[in-house]
C-alpha positions as CSV (number, residue, x, y, z in Angstrom):
1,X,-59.5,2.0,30.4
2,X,-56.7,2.8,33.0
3,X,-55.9,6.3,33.9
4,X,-53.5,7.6,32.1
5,X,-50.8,8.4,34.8
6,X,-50.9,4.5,35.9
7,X,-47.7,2.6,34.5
8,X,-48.3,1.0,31.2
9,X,-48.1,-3.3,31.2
10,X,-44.1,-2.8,30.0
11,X,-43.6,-1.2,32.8
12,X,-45.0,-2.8,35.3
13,X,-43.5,-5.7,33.7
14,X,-39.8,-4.0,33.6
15,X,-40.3,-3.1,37.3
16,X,-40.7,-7.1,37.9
17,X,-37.4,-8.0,35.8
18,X,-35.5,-5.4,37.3
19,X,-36.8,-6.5,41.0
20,X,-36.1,-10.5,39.8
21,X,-32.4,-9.4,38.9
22,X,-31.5,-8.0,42.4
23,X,-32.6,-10.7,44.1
24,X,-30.3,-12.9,42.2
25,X,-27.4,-9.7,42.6
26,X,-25.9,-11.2,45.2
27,X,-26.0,-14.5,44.4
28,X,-24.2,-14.9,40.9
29,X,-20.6,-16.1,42.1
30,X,-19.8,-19.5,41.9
31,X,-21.9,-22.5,41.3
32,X,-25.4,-23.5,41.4
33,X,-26.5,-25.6,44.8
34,X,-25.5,-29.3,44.1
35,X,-27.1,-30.2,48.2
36,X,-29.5,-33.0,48.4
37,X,-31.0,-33.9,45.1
38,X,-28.9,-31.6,43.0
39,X,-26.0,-33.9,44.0
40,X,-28.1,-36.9,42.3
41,X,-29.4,-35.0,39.0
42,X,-25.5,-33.5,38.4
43,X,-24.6,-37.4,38.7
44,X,-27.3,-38.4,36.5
45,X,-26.3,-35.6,34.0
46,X,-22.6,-36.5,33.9
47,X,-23.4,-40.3,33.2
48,X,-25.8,-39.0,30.2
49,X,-23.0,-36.5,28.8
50,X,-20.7,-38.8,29.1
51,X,-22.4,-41.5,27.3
52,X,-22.8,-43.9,30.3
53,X,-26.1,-44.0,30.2
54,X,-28.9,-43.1,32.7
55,X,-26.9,-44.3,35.7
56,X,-25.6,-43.0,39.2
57,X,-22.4,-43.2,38.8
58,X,-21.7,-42.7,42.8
59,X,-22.9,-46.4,43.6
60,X,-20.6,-49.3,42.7
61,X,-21.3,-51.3,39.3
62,X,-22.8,-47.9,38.2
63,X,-26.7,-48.9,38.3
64,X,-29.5,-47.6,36.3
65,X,-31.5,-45.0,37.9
66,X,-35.1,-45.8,38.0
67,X,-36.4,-42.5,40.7
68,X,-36.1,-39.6,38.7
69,X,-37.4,-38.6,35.5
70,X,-34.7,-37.3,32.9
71,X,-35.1,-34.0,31.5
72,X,-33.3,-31.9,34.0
73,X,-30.0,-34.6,34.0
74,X,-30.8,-34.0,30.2
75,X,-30.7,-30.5,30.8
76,X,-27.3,-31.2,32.9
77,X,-25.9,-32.7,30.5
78,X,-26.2,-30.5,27.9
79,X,-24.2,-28.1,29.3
80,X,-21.6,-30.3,30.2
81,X,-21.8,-31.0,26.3
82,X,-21.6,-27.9,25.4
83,X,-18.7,-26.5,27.8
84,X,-16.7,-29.8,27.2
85,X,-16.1,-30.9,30.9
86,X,-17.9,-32.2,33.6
87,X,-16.0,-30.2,36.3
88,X,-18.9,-29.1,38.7
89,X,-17.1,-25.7,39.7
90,X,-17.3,-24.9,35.8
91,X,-20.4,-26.2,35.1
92,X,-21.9,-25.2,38.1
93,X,-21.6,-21.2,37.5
94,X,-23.0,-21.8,34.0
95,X,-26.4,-23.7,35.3
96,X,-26.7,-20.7,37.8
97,X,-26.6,-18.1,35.0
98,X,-28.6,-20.9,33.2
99,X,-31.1,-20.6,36.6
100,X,-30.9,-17.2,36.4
101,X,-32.3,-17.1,32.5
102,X,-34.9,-19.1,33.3
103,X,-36.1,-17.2,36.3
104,X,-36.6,-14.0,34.3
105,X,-38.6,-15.8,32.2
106,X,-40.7,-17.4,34.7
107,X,-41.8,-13.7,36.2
108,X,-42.7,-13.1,32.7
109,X,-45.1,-16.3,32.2
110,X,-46.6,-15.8,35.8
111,X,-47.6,-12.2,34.9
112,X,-49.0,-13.4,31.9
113,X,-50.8,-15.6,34.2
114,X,-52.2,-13.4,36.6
115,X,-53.1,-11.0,33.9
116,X,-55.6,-13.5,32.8
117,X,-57.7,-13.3,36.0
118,X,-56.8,-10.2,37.8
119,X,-56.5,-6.4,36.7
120,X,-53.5,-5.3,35.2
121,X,-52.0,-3.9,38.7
122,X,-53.5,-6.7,40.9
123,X,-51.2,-9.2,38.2
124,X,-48.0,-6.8,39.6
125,X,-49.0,-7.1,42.8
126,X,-49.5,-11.0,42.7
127,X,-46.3,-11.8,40.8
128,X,-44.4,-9.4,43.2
129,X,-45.7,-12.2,45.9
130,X,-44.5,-15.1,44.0
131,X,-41.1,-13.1,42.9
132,X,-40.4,-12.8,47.1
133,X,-42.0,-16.4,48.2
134,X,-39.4,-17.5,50.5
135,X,-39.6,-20.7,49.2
136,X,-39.5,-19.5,45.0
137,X,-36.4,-17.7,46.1
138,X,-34.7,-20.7,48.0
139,X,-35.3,-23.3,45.4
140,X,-34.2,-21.2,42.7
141,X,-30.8,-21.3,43.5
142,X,-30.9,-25.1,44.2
143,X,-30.0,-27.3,41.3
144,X,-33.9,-29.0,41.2
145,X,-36.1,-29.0,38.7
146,X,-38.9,-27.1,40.8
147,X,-38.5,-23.5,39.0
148,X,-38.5,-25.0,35.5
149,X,-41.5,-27.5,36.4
150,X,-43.6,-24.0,37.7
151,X,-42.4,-22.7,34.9
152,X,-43.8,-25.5,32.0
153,X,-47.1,-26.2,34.5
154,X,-47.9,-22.4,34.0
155,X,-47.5,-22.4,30.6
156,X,-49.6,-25.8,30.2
157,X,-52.5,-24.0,32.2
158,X,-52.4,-20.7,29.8
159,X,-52.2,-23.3,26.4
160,X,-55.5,-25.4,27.5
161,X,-57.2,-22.1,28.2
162,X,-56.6,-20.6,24.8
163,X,-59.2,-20.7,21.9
164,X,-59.1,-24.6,21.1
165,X,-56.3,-24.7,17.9
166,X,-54.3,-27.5,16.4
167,X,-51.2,-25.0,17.6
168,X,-52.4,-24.7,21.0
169,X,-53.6,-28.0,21.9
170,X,-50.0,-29.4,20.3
171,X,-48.2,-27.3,22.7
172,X,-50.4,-27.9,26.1
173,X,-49.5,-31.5,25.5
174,X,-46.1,-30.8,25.1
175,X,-45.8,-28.8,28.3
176,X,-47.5,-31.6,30.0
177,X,-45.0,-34.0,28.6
178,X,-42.0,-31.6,29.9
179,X,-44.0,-31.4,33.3
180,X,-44.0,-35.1,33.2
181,X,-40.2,-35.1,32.7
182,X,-39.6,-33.3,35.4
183,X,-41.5,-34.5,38.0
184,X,-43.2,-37.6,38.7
185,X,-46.2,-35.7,40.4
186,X,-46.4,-33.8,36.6
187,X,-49.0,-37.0,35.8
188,X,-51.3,-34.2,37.2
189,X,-51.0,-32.3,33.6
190,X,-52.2,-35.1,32.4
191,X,-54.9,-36.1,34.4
192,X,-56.3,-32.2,34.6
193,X,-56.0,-32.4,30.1
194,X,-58.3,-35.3,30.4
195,X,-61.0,-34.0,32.7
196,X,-60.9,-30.7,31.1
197,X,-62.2,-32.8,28.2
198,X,-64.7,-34.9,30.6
199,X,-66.3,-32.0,31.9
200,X,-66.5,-30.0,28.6
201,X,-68.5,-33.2,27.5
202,X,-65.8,-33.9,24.6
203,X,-65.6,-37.4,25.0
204,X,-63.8,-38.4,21.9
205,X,-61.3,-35.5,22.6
206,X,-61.0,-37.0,26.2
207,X,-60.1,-40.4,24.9
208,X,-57.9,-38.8,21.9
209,X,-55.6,-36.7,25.1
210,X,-55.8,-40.1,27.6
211,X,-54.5,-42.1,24.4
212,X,-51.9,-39.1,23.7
213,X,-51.0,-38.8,27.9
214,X,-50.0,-42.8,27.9
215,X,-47.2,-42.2,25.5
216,X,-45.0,-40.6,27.9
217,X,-46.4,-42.4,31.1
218,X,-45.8,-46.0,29.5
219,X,-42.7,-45.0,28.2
220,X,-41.3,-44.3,31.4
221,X,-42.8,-46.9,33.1
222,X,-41.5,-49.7,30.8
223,X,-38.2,-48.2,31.5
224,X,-38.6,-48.8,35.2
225,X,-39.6,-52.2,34.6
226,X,-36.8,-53.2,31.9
227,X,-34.3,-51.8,34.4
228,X,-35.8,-53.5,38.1
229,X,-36.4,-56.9,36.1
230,X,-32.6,-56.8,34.6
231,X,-30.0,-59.5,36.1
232,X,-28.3,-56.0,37.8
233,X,-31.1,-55.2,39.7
234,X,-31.9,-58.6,41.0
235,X,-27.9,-59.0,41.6
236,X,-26.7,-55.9,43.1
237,X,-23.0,-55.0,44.5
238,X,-24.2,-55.0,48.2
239,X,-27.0,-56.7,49.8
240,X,-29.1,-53.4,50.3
241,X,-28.3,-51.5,47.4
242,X,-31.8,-52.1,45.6
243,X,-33.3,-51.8,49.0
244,X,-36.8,-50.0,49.1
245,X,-36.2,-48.1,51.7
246,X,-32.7,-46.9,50.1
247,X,-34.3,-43.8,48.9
248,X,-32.2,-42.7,45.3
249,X,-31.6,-46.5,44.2
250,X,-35.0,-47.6,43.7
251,X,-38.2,-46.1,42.4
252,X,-40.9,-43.8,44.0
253,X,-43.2,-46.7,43.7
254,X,-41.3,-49.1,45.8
255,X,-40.2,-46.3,48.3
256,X,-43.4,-45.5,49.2
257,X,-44.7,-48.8,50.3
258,X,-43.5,-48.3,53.7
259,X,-45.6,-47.1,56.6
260,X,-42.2,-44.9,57.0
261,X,-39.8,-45.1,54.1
262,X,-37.2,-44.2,57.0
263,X,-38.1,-46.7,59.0
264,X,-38.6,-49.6,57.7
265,X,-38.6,-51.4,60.2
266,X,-42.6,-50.0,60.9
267,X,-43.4,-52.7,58.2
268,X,-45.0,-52.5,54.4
269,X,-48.1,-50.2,53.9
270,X,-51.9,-51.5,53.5
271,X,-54.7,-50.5,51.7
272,X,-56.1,-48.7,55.4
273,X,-52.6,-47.4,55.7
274,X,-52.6,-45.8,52.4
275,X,-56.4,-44.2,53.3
276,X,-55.0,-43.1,56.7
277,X,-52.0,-41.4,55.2
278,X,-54.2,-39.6,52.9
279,X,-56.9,-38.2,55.1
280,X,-53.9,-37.4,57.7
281,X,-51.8,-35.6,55.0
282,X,-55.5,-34.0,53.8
283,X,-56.8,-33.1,57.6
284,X,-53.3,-31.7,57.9
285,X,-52.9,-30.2,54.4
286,X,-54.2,-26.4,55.2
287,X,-51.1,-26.1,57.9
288,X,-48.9,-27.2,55.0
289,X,-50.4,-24.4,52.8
290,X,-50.5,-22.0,54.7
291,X,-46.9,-22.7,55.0
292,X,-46.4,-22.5,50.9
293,X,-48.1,-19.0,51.5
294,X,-46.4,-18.0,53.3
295,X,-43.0,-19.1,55.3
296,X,-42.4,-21.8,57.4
297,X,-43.8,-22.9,60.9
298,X,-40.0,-21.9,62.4
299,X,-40.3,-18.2,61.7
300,X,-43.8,-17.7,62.6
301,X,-43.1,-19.0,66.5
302,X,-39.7,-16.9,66.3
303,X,-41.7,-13.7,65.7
304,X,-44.1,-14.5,68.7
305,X,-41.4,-15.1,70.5
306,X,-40.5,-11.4,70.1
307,X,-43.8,-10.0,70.5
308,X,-44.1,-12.2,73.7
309,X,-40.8,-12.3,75.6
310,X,-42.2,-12.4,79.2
311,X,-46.0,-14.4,78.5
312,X,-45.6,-17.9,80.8
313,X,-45.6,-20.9,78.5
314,X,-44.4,-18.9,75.7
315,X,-42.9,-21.7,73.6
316,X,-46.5,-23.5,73.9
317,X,-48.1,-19.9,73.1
318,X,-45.9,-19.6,69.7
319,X,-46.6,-23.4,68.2
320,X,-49.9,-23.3,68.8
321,X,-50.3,-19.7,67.7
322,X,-48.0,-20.4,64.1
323,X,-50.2,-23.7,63.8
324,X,-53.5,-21.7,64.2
325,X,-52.6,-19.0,61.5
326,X,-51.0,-21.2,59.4
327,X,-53.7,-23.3,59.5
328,X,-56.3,-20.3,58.6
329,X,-54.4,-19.2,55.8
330,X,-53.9,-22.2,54.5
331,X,-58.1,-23.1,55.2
332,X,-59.2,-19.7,53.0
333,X,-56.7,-20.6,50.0
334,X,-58.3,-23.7,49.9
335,X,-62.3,-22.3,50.1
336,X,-61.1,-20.2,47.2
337,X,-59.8,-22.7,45.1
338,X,-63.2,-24.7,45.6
339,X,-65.2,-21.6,45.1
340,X,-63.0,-21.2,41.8
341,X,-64.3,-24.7,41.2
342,X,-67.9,-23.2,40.5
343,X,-66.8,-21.0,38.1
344,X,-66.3,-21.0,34.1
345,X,-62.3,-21.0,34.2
346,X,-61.8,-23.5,36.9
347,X,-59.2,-25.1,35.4
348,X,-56.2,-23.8,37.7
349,X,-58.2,-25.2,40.4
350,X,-58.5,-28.6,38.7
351,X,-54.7,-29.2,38.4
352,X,-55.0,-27.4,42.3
353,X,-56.7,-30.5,43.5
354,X,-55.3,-32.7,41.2
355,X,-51.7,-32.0,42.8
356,X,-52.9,-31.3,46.1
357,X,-53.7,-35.4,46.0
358,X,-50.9,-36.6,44.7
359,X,-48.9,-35.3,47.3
360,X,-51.1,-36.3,50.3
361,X,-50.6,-39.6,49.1
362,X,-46.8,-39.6,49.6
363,X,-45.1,-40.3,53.3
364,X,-42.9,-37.3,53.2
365,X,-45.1,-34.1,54.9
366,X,-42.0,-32.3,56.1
367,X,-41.2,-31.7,52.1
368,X,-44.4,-30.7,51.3
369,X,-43.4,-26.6,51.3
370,X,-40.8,-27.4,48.4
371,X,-43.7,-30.2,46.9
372,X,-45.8,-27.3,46.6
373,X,-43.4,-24.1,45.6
374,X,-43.9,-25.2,41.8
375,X,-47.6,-24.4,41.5
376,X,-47.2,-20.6,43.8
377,X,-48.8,-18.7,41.3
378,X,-52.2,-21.2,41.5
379,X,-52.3,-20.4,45.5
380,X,-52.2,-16.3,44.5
381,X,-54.4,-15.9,41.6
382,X,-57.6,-16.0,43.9
């Protein structure tokens, strides 16, 4: 038992909510960030509010969109619904507070999370980490589905590690199926259910989840298919439109079947091209971590540039001095998770691994600090 005089679990946890809310102070005034992707899902969301369809309505003839999964345009689109326009200035401050909701509760869920490994105050000190992650901060207040997808991953993880109940094991798979709607890469919910299964030697169980996991997975898929098989696909309003290299017209399947999806030109990928990429995302992987960890490559060389203003070579000094400790962090998070591996609850380090090798298969390594922002909390619990 705790000594009395140490703060009680409300507490700590009202210490977290209150910390969470002033890092969003001075960002409440106008709308959420519609940059990059966020431009694509608000487009997505519009067409589904306004009863278009799942289409991007920014390419002429209005094609089906075949990249990304629906539930955050569904999400979109329900506020649209709701506040009866489609205006992004209006809708936009709504899915910030919306953002803001959300984050609150995702402290909550990821003290609840580190509360099953770690001692009370070790949870507090390990969501404090995640709560001021560079990256948890920055794609926060983006509108992507990265926070939310942390945010149902976390809460698959705690609903598989319950005591086994018709209650639980309903809402793990539903969680999974969210994750899945989120993110392509949320297949690892689904893969990480079924093993759990394998390696608790409950075949039947195993078969029941992989029968269960297909629903969503096939569902999607034959979407996919019905649309790139459809006389608009084959027949589209400008030569390159369905293009596999034109990254938000076509799926991730066909994007990354390049050597380079931006360039083409480099030609279509092999079967050695796909190991290569893989062992050369994997051999590079701890840099990338480290990075997730911690912030990116950038800062680290700016702050030996500080401590080293007069040491000759001192741009080759601070690269290859970010890259080393990068690189170390990134090694010793890894050891632990394989360490955790060993262990009776291993099943964070599972989905780990699971995840870590989905995204070493794709072409795209200068994403991989946002790829892996969603599943923080997995990196800290060690």
């Amino acid at each position: 038992m705790p000594p009395k005089w140490l703060p009680s679990e409300t507490a700590l946890l009202l210490v977290l909510l209150a910390l969470a809310v002033l890092t969003w102070l001075p960002r409440f005034e106008g709308p959420i960030d519609f940059r990059w992707d966020g431009g694509v899902y608000y487009i997505l969301g519009t067409s589904l509010a306004e009863g278009k369809g799942y289409k991007l309505l920014n390419e002429p003839g209005d094609i089906d969109a075949v990249q990304y999964p629906p539930l955050l345009p569904l999400i979109i689109a329900g506020h649209q619904w709701l506040l009866g326009t489609s205006d992004p200035t209006t809708v936009g401050q709504w899915l910030r507070f919306s953002a803001f909701i959300i984050f609150l509760v995702y402290i909550c869920v990821i003290f609840k999370f580190f509360k099953n490994y770690l001692s009370l105050h070790w949870a507090f000190w390990a969501t404090i980490l995640c709560l001021f992650s560079l990256h948890v901060y920055f794609l926060s207040d983006l509108c992507f589905p990265e926070i939310i997808f942390s945010l149902v991953t976390v809460l698959f993880v705690l609903y598989v590690q319950k005591e086994s109940s018709r209650a639980n094991s309903i809402s793990a798979y539903l969680f999974a199926v969210a994750s899945y709607a989120l993110r392509t890469v949320g297949l690892a919910a689904f893969v990480v259910w079924i093993l759990d299964s394998l390696l608790s030697k409950k075949y039947k169980q195993a078969v029941f989840r992989a029968a269960l996991a297909l629903i969503p997975i096939v569902c999607w898929q034959f979407y996919i298919v019905s649309v790139e098989s459809s006389y608009e696909y084959n027949h589209p309003s400008y030569t390159y439109q369905r293009a596999p290299y034109l990254f938000y017209n076509v799926s991730y399947a066909r994007n990354i079947t390049f050597v380079d999806p931006f360039a083409p030109e480099k030609g279509a990928i092999t079967t050695v091209d796909i190991v290569r990429r893989f062992a050369g995302n994997a051999v590079y992987f701890p840099f990338n971590l480290g990075e997730a960890v911690s912030t990116l490559r950038v800062y680290w060389e700016n702050a030996f540039k500080y401590l080293l203003p007069d040491v000759k070579g001192e741009t080759f000094v601070s690269r290859r001095g970010a890259f080393l400790i990068l690189y170390v962090i990134g090694f010793f998070v890894l050891v632990g998770l394989i360490v955790q591996l060993f262990q009776p609850r291993r099943l964070v380090s599972l989905y780990a691994f699971a995840y870590i090798g989905a995204v070493c298969l794709t072409p795209f390594p200068e994403q991989y600090a946002r790829y892996l922002m969603p599943i923080t909390p997995f990196w800290f619990y060690l």
